[in-house]
N, C-alpha and C positions, 0 to 999 in steps of 0.2 A: 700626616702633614707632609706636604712636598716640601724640598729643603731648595732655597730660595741662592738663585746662580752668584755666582759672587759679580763684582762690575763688571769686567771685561768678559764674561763669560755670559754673560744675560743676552735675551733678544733686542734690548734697548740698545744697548752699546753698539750692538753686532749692526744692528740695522743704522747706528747714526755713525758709526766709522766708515759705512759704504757709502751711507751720503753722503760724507766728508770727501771723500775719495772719486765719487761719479761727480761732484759738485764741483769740487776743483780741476777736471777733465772738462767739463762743460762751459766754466767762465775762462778755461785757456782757451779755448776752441774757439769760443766770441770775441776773444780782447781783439784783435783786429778789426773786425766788426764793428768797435768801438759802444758794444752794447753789454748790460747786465742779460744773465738765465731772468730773472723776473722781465726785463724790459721786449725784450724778444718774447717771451711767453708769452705775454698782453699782448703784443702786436700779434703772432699768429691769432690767437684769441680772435680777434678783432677779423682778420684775415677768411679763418674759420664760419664764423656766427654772425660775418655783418657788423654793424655798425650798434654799438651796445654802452649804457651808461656806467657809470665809473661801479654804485652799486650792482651792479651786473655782471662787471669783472672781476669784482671781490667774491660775490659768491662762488663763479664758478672758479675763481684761482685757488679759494677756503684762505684770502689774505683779508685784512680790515678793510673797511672803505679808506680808510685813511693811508693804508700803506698803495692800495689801487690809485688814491689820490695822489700820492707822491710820483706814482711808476708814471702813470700816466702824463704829471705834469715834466716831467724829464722826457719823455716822447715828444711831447709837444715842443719843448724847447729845439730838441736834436732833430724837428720837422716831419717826423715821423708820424703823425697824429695830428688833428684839428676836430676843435668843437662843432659841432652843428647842432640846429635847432632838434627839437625830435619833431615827427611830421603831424602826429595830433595831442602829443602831451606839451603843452606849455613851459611846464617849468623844468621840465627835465633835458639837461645836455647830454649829446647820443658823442660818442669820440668816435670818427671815421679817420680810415689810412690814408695817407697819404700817398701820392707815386713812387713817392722814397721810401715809406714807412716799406712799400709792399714789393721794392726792391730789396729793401734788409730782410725780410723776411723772407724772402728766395734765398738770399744767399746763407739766411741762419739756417734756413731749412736741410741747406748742401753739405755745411757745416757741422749740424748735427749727423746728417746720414754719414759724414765720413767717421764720425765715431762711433754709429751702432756698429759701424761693417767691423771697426777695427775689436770692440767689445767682442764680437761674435767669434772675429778671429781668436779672441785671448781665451773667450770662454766656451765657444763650441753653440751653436744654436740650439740646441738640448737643454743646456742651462740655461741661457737666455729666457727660452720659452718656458722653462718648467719656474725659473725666478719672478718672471712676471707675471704669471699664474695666482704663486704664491703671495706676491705682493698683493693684487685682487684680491684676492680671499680675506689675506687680513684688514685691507681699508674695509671689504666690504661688513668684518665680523664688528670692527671696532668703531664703525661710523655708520653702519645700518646700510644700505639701500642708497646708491650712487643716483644725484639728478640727472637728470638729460642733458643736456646740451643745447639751451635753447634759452633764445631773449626771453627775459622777461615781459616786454611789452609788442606789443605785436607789429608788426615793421608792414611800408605801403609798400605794392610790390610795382 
């Protein structure tokens, strides 16, 4: 029988003390910004894949419709985001960027690149590259087979 890590010494801990740590790196990074790591996510999202329903953002974020629902209504409010029709489903609302939406997300975008560069500095591109490897593997062992990247519903072009 394998003898079971004790707290601090598990993969659990290990890996949610460096989210803690990359997590609070990330929302310093934004507070100027004046945006959340979730709210800037959904807008690249959005940025990314087009003009996509609230369910559509929750699956590819893996957050609830209801948390997509909140993120997305605090976009809306900061003008970031607007509802639009979807162009052949009826009752479905598609959330497209806004001018501002997708000047925030320029600037989160800058924002982030100046703290991979600084990670890279601290850890060496080596680790970098060999830890994101590793993270892949495990999302991939412990969640099966990653989806695409693609609306659900099919967009007029």
């Amino acid at each position: 029988m394998t003898e079971v890590a004790g707290w601090t010494d598990g993969l659990p801990f290990k890996m949610f003390r460096a989210h803690q740590l990359l997590r609070k790196s990330v929302d310093d990074a934004f507070a100027d910004l004046g945006v959340t790591t979730s709210q800037l996510g959904m807008a690249v999202h959005l940025e990314e894949l087009g003009n996509l329903s609230g369910s559509d953002l929750a699956r590819h974020l893996h957050v609830t419709p209801q948390s997509a629902s909140t993120t997305l209504a605090s976009l809306e409010r900061m003008g970031w985001v607007e509802r639009v029709p979807h162009p052949t489903h009826g009752r479905i609302i598609w959330y497209q960027l806004t001018d501002s939406g997708r000047q925030g997300v320029q600037e989160g975008k800058q924002l982030l690149a100046s703290l991979q560069r600084e990670l890279h500095e601290k850890l060496g591109p080596a680790l970098v590259d060999e830890t994101k490897a590793h993270l892949d593997e495990i999302i991939e062992r412990v969640e099966g087979p990653q989806q695409s990247r693609v609306p659900l519903w099919p967009t007029t072009g």
